[in-house]
C-alpha positions in Angstrom: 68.6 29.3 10.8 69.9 26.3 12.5 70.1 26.5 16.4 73.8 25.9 17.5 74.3 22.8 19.1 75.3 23.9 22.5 71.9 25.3 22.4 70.2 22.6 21.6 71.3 20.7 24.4 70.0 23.6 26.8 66.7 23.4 25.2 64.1 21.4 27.0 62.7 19.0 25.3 59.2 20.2 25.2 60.6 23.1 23.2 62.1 20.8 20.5 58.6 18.4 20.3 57.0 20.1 17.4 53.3 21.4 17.9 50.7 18.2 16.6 48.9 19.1 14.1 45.3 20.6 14.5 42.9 18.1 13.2 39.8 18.8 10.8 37.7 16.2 12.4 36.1 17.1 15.3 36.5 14.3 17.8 33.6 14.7 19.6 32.1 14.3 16.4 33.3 10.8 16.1 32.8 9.4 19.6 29.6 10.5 20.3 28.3 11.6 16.6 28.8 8.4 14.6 27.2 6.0 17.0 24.5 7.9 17.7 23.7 8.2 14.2 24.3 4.2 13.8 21.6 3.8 16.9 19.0 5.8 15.4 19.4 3.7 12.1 18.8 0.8 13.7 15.6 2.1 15.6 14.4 3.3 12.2 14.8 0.0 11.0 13.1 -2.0 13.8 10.3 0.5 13.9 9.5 0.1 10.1 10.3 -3.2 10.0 8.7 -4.6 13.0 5.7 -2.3 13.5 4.5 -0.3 9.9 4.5 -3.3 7.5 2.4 -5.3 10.1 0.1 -3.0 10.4 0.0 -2.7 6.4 -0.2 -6.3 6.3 -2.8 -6.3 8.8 -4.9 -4.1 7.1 -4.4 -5.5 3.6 -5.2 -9.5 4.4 -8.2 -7.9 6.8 -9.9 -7.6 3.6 -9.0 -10.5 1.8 -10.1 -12.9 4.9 -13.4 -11.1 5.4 -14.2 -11.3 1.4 -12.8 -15.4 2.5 -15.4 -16.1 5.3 -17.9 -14.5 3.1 -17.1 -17.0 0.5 -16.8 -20.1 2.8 -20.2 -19.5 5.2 -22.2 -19.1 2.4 -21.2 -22.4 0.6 -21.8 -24.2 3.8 -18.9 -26.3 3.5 -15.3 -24.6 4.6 -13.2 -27.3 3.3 -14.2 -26.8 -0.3 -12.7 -23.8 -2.4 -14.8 -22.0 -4.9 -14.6 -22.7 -8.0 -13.1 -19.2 -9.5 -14.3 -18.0 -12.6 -17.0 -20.5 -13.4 -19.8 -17.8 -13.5 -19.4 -14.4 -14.0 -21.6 -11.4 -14.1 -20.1 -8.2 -15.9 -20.7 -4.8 -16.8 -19.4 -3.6 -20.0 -18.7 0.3 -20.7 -19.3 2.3 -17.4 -18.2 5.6 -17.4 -17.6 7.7 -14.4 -16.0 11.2 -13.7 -14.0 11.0 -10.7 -14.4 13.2 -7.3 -13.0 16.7 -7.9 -12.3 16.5 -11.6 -15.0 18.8 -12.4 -16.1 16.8 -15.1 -12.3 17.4 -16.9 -11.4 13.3 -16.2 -13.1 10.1 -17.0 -12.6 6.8 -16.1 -13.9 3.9 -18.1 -14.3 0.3 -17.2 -15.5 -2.9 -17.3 -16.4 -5.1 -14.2 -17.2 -8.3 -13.5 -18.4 -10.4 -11.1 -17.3 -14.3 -10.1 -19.7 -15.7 -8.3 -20.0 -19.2 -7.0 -23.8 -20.2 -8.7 -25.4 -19.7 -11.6 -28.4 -18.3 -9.5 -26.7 -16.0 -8.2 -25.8 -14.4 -12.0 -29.0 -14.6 -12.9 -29.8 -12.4 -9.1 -27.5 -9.9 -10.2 -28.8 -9.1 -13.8 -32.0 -8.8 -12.5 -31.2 -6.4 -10.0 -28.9 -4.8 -12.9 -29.5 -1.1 -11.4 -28.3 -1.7 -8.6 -25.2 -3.3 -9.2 -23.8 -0.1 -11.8 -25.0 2.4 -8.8 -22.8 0.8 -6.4 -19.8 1.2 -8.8 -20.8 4.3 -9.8 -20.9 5.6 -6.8 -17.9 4.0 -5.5 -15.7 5.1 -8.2 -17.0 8.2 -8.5 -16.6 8.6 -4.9 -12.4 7.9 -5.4 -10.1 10.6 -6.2 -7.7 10.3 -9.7 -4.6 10.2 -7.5 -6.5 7.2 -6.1 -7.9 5.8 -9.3 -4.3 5.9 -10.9 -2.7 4.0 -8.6 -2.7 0.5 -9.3 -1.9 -1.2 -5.5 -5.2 0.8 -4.5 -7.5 -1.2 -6.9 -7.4 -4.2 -4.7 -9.2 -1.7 -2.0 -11.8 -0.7 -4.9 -12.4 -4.5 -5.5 -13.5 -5.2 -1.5 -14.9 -2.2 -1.1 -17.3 -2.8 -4.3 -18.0 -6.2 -2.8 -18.7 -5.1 0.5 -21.4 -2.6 -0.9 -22.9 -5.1 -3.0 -23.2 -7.4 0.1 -25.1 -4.6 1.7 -27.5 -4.0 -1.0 -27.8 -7.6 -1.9 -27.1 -9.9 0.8 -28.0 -13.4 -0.4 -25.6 -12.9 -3.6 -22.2 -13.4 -2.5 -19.0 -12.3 -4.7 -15.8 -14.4 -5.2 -14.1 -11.8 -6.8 -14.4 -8.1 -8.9 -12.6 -8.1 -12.6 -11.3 -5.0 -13.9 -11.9 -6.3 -17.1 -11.5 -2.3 -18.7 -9.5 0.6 -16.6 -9.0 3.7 -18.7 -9.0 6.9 -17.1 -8.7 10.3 -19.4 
């Protein structure tokens, strides 16, 4: 019912203001919530961006300049690149069952070998042994959750080298071919 207009005009004004409205967002919320939030975005990002993929880039082109050197000291001459593919050395059909499979998964592959003189191949098939052990045992060595993953066989590849370089030192590898990767 309608107050009376003398009444109104007695009324204070603070009487006649209706009440605001109670808000669902909590304020505090969007002062100190949002920008928070925003800042710890931005750390994320400078963090991941700045620091981790260095490190990964790091660690991957490590690798690749140590297989690099290889190549270059033993040619003599640093401002001539290898000539890739030219003579290669591979090992058709090996057959491994990787770590903690129990026998249950295989992996089958061919490798092969560029290397930068024809001595060198005929090094190799003579020490012919040697060269499946150390990618037997490497591979054998690898998990299937390691196998499987493509961006990992670039690891295998040095890592092959780098045991062969042990075993063999006055052979030196350009590269390592998959030439065959089937896993079962």
């Amino acid at each position: 019912m309608p107050l009376p207009e003398e009444n109104l005009d007695n009324k204070k004004i603070e009487e006649i203001k209706p009440a605001a409205p109670k808000s669902s967002v909590n304020t505090k919320v969007l002062i100190f919530g949002i920008p928070v939030f925003i800042l710890q975005l931005i750390v994320v990002y400078f963090v991941t961006a700045n620091i981790l993929i260095k490190k990964i880039e790091a660690r991957n082109t490590t690798g690749k300049n140590d297989t690099a050197k290889a190549v270059q000291t033993s040619s003599g001459n640093t401002n001539q690149q290898p000539v890739l593919g030219k003579f290669i050395y591979s090992i058709d059909d090996i057959i491994v069952n990787p770590a903690d499979t129990d026998g249950k998964r295989l992996l089958l592959t061919s490798v092969g070998f560029d290397l930068p003189k024809a001595e060198m191949e005929t090094e190799l098939k003579s020490r012919e042994a040697m060269v499946k052990d150390v990618v037997i045992t490497t591979l054998s060595s690898k998990d299937i959750s390691q196998l499987i993953n493509t961006a990992y066989r670039d690891s295998l590849k040095i890592e092959i080298t780098g045991q062969l370089k042990k075993m063999i030192p006055d052979v030196t590898i350009n590269n390592v071919y998959f030439s065959k990767y089937i896993i079962q």
